[in-house]
C-alpha positions as a Python dict, from the first residue, in 0.01 Angstrom:
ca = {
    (1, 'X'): (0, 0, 0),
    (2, 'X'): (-104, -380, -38),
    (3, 'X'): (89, -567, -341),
    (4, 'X'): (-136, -834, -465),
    (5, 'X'): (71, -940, -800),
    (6, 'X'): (385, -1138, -750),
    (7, 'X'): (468, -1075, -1076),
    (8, 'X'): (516, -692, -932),
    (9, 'X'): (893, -704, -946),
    (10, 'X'): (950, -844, -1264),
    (11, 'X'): (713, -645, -1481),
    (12, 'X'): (948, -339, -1348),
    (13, 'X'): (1229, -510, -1474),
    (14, 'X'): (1090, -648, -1785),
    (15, 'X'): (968, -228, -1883),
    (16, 'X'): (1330, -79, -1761),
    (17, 'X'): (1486, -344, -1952),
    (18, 'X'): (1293, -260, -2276),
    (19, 'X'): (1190, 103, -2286),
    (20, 'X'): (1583, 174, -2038),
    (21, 'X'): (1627, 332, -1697),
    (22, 'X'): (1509, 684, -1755),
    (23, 'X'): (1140, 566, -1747),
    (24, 'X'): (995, 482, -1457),
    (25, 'X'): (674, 268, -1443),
    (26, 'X'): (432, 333, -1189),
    (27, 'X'): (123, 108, -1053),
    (28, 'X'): (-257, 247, -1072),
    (29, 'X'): (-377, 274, -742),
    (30, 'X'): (-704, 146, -687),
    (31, 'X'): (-957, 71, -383),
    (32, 'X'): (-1178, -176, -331),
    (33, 'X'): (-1431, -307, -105),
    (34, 'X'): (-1780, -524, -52),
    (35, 'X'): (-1981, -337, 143),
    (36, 'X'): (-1949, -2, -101),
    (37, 'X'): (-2180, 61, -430),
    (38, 'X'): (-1866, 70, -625),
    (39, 'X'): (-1634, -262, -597),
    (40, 'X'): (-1336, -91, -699),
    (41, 'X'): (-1185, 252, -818),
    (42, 'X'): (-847, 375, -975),
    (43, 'X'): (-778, 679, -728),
    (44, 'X'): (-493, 880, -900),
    (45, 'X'): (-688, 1079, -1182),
    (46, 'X'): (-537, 1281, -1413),
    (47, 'X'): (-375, 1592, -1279),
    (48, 'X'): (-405, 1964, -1466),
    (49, 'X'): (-99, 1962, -1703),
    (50, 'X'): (83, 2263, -1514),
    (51, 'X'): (67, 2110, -1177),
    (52, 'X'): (319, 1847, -1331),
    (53, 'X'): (475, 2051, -1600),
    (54, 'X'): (698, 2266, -1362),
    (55, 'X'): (907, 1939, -1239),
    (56, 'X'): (843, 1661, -1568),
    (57, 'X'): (1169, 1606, -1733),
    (58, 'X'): (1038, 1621, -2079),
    (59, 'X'): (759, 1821, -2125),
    (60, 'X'): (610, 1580, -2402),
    (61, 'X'): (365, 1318, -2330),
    (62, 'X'): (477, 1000, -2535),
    (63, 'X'): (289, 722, -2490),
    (64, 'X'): (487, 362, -2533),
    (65, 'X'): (357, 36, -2655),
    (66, 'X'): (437, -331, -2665),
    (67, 'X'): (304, -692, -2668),
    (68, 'X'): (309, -874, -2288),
    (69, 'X'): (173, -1247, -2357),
    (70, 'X'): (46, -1192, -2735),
    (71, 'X'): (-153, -882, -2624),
    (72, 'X'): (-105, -490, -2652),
    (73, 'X'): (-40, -280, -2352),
    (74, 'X'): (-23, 73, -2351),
    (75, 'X'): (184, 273, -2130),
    (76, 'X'): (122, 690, -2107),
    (77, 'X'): (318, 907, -1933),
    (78, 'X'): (120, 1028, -1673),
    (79, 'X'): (-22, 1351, -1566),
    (80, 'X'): (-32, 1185, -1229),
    (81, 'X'): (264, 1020, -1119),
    (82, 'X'): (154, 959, -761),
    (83, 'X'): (142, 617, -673),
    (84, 'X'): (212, 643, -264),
    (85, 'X'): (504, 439, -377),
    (86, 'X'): (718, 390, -611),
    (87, 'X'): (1080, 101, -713),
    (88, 'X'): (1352, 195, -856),
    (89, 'X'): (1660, -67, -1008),
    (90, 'X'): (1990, -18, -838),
    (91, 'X'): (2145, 146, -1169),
    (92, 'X'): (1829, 429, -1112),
    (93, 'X'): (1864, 485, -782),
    (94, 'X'): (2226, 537, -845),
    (95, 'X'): (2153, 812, -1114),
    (96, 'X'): (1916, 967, -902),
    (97, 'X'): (2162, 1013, -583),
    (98, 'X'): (2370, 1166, -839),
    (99, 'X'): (2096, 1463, -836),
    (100, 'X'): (2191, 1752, -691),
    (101, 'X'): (1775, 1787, -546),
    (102, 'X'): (1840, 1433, -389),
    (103, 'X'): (1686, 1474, -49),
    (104, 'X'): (1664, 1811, -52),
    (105, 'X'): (1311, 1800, 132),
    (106, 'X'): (1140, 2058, -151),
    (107, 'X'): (771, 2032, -60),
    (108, 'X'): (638, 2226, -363),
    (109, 'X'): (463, 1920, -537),
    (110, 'X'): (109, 1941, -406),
    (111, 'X'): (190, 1920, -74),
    (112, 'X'): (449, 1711, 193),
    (113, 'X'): (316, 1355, 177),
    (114, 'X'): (287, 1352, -231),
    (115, 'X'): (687, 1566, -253),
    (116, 'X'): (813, 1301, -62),
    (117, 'X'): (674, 990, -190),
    (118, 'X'): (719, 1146, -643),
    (119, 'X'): (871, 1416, -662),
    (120, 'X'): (1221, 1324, -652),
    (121, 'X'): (1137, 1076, -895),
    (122, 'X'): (922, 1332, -1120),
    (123, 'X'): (1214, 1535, -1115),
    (124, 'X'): (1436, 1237, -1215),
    (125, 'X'): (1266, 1036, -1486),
    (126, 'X'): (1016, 1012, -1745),
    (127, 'X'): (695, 838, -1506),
    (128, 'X'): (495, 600, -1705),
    (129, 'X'): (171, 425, -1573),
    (130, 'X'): (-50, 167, -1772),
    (131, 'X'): (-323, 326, -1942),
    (132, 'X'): (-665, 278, -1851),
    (133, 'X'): (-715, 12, -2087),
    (134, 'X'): (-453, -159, -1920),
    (135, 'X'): (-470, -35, -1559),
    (136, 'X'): (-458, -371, -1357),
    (137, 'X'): (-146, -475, -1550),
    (138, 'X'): (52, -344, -1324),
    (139, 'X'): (-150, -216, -974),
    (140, 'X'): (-104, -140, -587),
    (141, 'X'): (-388, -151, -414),
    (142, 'X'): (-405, 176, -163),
    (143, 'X'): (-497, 46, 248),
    (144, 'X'): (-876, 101, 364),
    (145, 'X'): (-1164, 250, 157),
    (146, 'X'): (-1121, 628, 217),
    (147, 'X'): (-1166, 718, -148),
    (148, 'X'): (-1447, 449, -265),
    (149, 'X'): (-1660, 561, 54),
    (150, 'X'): (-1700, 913, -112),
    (151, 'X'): (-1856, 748, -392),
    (152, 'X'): (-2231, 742, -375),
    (153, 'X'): (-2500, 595, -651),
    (154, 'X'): (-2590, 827, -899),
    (155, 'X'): (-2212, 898, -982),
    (156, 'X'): (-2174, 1176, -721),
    (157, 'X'): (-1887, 1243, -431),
    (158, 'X'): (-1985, 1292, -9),
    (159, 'X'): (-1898, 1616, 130),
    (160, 'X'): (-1619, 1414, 306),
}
């Protein structure tokens, strides 16, 4: 993962500190790259609801809104919290030690690499992202270009 926003770290604070410490807010993954037909993609689409629902912490999907610099931003909780990453405050990871799942190495969300890197914290809080409307307020970009090289004109995928 490849943080290009220094304001990274304080936009976490600034949602935690309004919206409070069970909600986590996650970045939108995206790729991007010159030589490809598409510039850039968002690469964590929306997930079937009962892939999530088994380990979400409140099965409703609220979405939460407020004004950052005079404009609206939308935040939904996600049917996709993967992020390949994810930052917690001290006071969250706290509560989340507390757990008794913490480290307990279940692999049953999609597979190893996506357990280990959400769902202790799907298990834990209520996972926000910016909505599409809103995506690069808050974004990681994800290394290399192995999910915009799939992308071909016309609006299909490779076989890859």
């Amino acid at each position: 993962m490849i943080v290009h926003d220094p304001w990274l770290f304080r936009k976490l604070a600034w949602f935690t500190n309004r919206f409070g410490d069970d909600k986590l807010l996650q970045p939108n993954r995206f790729e991007s790259g010159s030589q490809s037909f598409v510039r850039k993609v968002y690469v964590d689409g929306k997930l079937r609801p009962e892939i999530t629902a088994p380990f979400r912490t409140d099965p409703a999907l609220i979405s939460l809104h407020a004004e950052v610099l005079g404009e609206p931003v939308v935040f939904e909780q996600t049917l996709n919290p993967h992020a390949g990453c994810y930052f917690l405050n001290a006071s969250q990871m706290a509560f989340w030690a507390r757990q008794p799942y913490f480290l307990d190495r279940d692999i049953r969300f999609i597979g190893p690499l996506e357990s280990a890197a959400t769902m202790g914290i799907l298990r834990t809080f209520k996972i926000y992202k910016p909505s599409m409307a809103h995506a690069d307020f808050l974004e990681i970009q994800h290394y290399g270009t192995g999910y915009l090289d799939t992308i071909v004109p016309g609006g299909g995928r490779t076989g890859s």
